[in-house]
VMD Tcl script that draws the C-alpha trace (Angstrom):
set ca {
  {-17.07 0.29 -11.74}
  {-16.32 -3.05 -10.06}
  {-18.10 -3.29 -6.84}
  {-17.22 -6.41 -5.79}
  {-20.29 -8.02 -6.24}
  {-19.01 -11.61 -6.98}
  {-17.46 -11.80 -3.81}
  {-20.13 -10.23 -1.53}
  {-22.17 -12.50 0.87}
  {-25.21 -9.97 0.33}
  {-25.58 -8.95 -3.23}
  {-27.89 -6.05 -3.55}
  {-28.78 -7.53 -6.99}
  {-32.48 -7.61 -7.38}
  {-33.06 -6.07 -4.64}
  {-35.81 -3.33 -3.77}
  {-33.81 -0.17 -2.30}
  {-34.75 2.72 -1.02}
  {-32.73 5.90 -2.05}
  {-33.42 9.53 -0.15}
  {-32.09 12.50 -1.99}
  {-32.32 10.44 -5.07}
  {-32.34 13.16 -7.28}
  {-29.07 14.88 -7.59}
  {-25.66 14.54 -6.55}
  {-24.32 11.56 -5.05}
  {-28.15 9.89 -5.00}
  {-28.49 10.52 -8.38}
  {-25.13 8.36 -9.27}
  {-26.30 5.78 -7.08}
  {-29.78 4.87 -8.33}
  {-27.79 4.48 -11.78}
  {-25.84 1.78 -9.91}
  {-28.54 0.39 -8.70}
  {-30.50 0.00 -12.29}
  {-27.00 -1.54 -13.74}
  {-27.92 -4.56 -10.89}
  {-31.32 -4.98 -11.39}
  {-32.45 -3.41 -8.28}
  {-36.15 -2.14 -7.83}
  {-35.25 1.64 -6.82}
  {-37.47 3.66 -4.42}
  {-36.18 7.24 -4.90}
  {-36.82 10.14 -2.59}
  {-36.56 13.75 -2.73}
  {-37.94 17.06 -3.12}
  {-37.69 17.97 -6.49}
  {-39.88 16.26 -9.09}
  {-38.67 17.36 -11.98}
  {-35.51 15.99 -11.51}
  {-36.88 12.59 -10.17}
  {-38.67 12.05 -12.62}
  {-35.94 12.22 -14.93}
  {-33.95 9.77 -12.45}
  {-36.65 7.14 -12.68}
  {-36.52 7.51 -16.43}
  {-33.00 6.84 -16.55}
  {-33.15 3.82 -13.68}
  {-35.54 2.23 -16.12}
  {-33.82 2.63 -19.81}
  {-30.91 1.05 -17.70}
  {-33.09 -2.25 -16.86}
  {-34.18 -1.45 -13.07}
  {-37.52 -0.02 -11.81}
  {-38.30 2.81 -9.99}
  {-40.99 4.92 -8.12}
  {-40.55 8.52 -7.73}
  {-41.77 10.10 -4.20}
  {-41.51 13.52 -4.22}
  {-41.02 14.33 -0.27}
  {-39.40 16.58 2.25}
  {-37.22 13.86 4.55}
  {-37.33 16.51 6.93}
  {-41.12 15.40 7.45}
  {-41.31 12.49 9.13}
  {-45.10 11.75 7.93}
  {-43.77 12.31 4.68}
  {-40.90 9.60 4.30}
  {-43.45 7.17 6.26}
  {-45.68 7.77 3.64}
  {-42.73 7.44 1.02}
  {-41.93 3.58 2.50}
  {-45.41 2.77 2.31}
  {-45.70 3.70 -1.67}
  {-42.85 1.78 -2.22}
  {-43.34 -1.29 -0.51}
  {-46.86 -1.51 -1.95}
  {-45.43 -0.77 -5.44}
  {-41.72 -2.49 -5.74}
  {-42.33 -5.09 -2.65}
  {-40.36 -5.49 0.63}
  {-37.59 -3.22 1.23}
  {-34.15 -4.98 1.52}
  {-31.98 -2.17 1.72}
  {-32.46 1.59 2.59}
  {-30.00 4.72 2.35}
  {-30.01 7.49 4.02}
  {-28.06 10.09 1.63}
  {-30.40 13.15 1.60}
  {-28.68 16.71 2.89}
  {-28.82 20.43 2.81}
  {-26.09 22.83 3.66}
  {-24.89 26.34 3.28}
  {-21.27 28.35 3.24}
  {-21.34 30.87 6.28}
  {-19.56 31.48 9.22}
  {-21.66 30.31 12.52}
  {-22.88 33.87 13.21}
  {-24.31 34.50 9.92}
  {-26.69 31.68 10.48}
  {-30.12 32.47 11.49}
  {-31.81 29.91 13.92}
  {-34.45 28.82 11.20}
  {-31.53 28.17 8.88}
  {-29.38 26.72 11.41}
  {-32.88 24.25 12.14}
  {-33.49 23.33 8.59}
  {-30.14 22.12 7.72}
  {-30.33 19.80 11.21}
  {-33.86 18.53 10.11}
  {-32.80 17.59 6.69}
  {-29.42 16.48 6.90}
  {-29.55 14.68 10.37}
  {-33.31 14.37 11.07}
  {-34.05 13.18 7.53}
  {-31.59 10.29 8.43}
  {-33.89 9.02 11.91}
  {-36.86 9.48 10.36}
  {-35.77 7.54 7.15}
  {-34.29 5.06 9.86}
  {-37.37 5.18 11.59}
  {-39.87 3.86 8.63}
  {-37.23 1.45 7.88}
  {-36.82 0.01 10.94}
  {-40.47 -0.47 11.48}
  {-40.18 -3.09 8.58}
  {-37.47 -4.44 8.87}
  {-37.30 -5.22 12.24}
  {-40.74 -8.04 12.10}
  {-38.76 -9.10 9.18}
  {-35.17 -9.51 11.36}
  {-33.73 -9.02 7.69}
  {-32.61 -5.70 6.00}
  {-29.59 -3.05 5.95}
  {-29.77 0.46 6.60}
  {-27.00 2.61 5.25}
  {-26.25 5.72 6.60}
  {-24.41 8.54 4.55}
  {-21.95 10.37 6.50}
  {-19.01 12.44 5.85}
  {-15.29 12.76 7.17}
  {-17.10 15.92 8.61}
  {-18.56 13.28 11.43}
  {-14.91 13.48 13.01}
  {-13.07 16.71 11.70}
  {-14.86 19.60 11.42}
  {-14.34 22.66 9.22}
  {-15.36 25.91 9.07}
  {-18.16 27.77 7.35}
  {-20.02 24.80 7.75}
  {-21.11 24.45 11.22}
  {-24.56 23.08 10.81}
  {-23.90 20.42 8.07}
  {-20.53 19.19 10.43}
  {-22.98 19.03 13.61}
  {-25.63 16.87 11.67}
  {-23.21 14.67 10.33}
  {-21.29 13.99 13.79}
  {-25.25 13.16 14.97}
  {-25.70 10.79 12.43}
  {-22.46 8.57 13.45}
  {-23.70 8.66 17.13}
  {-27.36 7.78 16.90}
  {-26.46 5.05 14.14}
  {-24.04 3.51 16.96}
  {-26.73 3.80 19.46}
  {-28.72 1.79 17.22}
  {-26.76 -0.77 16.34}
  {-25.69 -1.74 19.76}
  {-29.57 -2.13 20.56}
  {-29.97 -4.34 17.26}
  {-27.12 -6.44 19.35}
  {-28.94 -6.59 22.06}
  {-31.70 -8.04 20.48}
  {-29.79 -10.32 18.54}
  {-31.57 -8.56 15.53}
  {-30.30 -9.78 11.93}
  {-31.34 -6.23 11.07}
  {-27.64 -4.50 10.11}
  {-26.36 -0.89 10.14}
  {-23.68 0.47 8.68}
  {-22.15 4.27 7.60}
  {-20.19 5.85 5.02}
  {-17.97 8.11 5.34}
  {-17.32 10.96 2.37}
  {-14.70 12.92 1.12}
  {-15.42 16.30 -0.90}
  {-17.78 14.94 -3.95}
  {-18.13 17.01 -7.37}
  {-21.65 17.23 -6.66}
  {-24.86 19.38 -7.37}
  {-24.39 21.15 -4.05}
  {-21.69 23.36 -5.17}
  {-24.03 24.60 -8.26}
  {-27.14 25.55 -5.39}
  {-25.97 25.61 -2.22}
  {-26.88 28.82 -0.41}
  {-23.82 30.86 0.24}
  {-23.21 34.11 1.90}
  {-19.10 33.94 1.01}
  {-18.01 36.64 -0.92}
  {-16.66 33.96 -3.71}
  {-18.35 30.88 -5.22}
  {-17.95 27.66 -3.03}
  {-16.02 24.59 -3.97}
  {-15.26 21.07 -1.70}
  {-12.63 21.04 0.51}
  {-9.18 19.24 -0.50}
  {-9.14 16.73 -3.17}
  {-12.44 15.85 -4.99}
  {-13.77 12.41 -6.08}
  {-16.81 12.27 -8.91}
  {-20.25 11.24 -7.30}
  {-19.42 7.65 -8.65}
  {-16.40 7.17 -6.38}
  {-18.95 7.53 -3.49}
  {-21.73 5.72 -4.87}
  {-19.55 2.91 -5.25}
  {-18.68 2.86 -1.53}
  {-22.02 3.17 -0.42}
  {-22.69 -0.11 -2.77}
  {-19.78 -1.44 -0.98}
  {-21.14 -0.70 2.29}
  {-24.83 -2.26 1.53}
  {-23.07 -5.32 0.70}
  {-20.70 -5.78 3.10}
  {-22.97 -4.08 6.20}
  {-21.23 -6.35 8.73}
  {-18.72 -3.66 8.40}
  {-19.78 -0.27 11.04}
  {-18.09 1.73 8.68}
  {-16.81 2.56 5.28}
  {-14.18 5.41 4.56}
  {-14.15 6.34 0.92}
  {-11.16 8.43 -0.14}
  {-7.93 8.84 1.45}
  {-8.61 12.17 2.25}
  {-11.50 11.25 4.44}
  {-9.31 8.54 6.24}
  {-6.43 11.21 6.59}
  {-8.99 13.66 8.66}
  {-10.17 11.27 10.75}
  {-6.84 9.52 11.59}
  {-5.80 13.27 12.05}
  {-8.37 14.04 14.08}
  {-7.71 10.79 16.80}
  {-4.07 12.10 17.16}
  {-3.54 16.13 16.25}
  {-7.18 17.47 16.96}
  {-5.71 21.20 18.09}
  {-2.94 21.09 15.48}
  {-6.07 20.46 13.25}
  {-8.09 23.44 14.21}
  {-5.52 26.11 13.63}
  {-4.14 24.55 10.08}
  {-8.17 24.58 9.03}
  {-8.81 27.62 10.21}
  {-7.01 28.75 7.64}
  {-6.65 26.38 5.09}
  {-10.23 24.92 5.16}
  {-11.63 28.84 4.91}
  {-9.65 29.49 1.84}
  {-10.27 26.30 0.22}
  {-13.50 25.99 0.49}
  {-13.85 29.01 -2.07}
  {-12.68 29.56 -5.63}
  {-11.36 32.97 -6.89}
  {-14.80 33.63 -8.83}
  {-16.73 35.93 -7.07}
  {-20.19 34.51 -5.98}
  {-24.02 35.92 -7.59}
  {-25.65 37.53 -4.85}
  {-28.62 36.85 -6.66}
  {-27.50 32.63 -6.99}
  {-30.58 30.98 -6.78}
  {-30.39 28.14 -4.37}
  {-32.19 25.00 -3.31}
  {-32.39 25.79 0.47}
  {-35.95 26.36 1.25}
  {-37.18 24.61 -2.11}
  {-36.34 22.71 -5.14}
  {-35.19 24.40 -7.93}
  {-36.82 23.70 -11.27}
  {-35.90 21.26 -13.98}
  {-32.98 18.32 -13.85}
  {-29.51 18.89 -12.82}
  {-27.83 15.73 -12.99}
  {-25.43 14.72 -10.73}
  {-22.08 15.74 -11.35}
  {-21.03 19.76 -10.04}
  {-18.59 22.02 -11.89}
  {-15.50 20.36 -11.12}
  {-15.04 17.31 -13.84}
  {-11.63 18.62 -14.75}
  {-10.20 17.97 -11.19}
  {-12.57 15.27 -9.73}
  {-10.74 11.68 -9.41}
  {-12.45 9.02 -10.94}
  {-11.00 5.93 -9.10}
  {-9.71 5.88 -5.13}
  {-6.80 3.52 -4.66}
  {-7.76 4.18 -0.81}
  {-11.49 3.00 -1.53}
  {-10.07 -0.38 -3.60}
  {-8.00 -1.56 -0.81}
  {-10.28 -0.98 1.96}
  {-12.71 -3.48 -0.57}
  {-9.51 -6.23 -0.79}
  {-8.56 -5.79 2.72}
  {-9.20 -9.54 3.37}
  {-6.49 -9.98 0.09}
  {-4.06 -7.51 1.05}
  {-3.83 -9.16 4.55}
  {-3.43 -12.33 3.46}
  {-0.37 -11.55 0.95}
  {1.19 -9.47 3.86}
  {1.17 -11.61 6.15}
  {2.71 -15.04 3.52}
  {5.21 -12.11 2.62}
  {6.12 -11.47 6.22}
  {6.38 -15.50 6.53}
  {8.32 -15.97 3.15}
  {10.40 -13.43 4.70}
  {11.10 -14.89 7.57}
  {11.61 -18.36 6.19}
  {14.57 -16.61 4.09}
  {15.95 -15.06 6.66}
  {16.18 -18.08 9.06}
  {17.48 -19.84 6.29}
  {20.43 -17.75 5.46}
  {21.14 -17.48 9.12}
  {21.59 -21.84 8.93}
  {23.44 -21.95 6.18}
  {25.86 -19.04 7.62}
  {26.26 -20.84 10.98}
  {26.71 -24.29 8.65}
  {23.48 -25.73 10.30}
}
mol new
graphics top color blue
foreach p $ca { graphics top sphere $p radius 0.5 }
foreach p [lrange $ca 0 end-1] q [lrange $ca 1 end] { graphics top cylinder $p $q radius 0.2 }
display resetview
């Protein structure tokens, strides 16, 4: 895909990058990005199997990598991470905080431990991962840290409390600490993401106590859609945010202006669609508490429906173009207008 690089004032080309939840999913598309450009990948996660197959495929595609098998959840842990990869690949220039765990229940079906885990990995893992960056970059006054979030950060759904909670943490501490970066007039930048439904990993061993098989909610976009805004974003970090998919920018424009409207129409809609008809395995194995075994890739089950390109995504990259031609077509306009207005009254 065309990421823009030719026009971006910080090419990530080169560059030594740190990855969390590098192994699957939405990670897993990324660090093949990143090879593509050269980049020196540090990749993060739990499972080693499949990282290991990751950093085989970073390097047959001309980048290097180091695998660190680690719990982000574990704040020693991704400290440790950062250290193994600055002292293999160098100085880290950009790091991304992409690493989650959820599950499909309602709120009540939730045990505390659970409800704990998901907030330590998916929210957690991003301040500590912001943490060991920021303790780099910072003596450095040179780096970007992007944050992963979701549309989730401003419209919730149901069955999905904890993940939607972590996620609407994520956008407030990372605007906390960009407005202290201001204040110390920090080059340091921050920036976030936000998702719509990805054909991910997740939906192949995600813990679920539905009665049928989970699936994203709304339209879905192939882990490439989002890796290529999250490229977008490391590039262009002067941005706060990046919304990737139209859907995404629907819910949160939705959100600002029909919030209760919002919470009855999901209440029904979002229940229903976040399941298919196929009735789920009670015995599903899952990747909750551990890593499953072996290499899963990063695309889920739903290739036949997943959108490969997001018109939504390309104009929010040309918005600098698209402004410019609307605003000479507003002026061409008006230039014919005035004109045929002189040569009606015979000016």
């Amino acid at each position: 895909m065309n990421n823009g690089s030719s026009h971006s004032p910080h090419s990530i080309d080169g560059k030594v990058v740190v990855v969390t939840g590098a192994s699957g999913g939405v990670g897993r598309a990324l660090v093949r990005m990143l090879a593509r450009r050269g980049c020196r990948v540090g990749m993060v996660a739990r499972g080693a199997d499949a990282l290991g197959a990751a950093r085989r495929e970073v390097e047959a595609l001309g980048g290097r990598a180091l695998a660190c098998p680690a719990d982000v959840a574990d704040a020693r842990q991704v400290e440790e991470a950062a250290e193994a990869i600055e002292g293999a690949l160098g100085p880290v220039d950009v790091w991304i905080n992409n690493a989650m765990v959820s599950m499909y229940a309602p709120f009540w079906e939730i045990s505390p431990e659970e409800y704990r885990h998901i907030t330590e990995v998916t929210y957690l893992g991003q301040v500590y991962g912001t943490m060991s960056a920021l303790r780099r970059m910072r003596p450095r006054d040179r780096g970007t840290i992007v944050q992963v979030g979701s549309a989730l950060a401003h419209r919730s759904i149901p069955l999905q409390s904890a993940y939607c909670g972590a996620k609407h943490a994520i956008a407030g501490f990372t605007e906390s600490i960009r407005s202290e970066l201001y204040h110390e007039k920090s080059n340091v930048r921050v920036t976030i993401v936000h998702l719509p439904g990805v054909n991910t990993t997740q939906f192949t061993w995600t813990k679920n106590r539905m009665p049928h098989k989970p699936r994203p909610t709304g339209p879905i976009y192939e882990p490439e859609v989002a890796a290529d805004g999250i490229l977008f974003a490391a590039e262009h970090a002067s941005r706060k945010k990046v919304i990737v998919g139209f859907p995404a920018l629907e819910a949160i424009v939705g959100e600002k202006f029909i919030p209760g409207l919002l919470d009855r129409y999901l209440a029904r809609a979002a229940w229903d669609g976040s399941q298919l008809p196929e009735r789920a395995d009670p015995q599903h194995e899952d990747n909750f508490w551990r890593p499953l075994p072996g290499d899963h890739g990063s695309h889920g089950p739903f290739d036949d429906e997943a959108r490969t390109v997001s018109p939504q995504l390309w104009a929010t990259k040309h918005r600098t173009g698209l402004l410019t031609a609307v605003v000479g077509a507003g002026i061409g306009a008006a230039a014919w207008m005035a004109s045929r207005r002189r040569n009606r009254d015979g000016w």
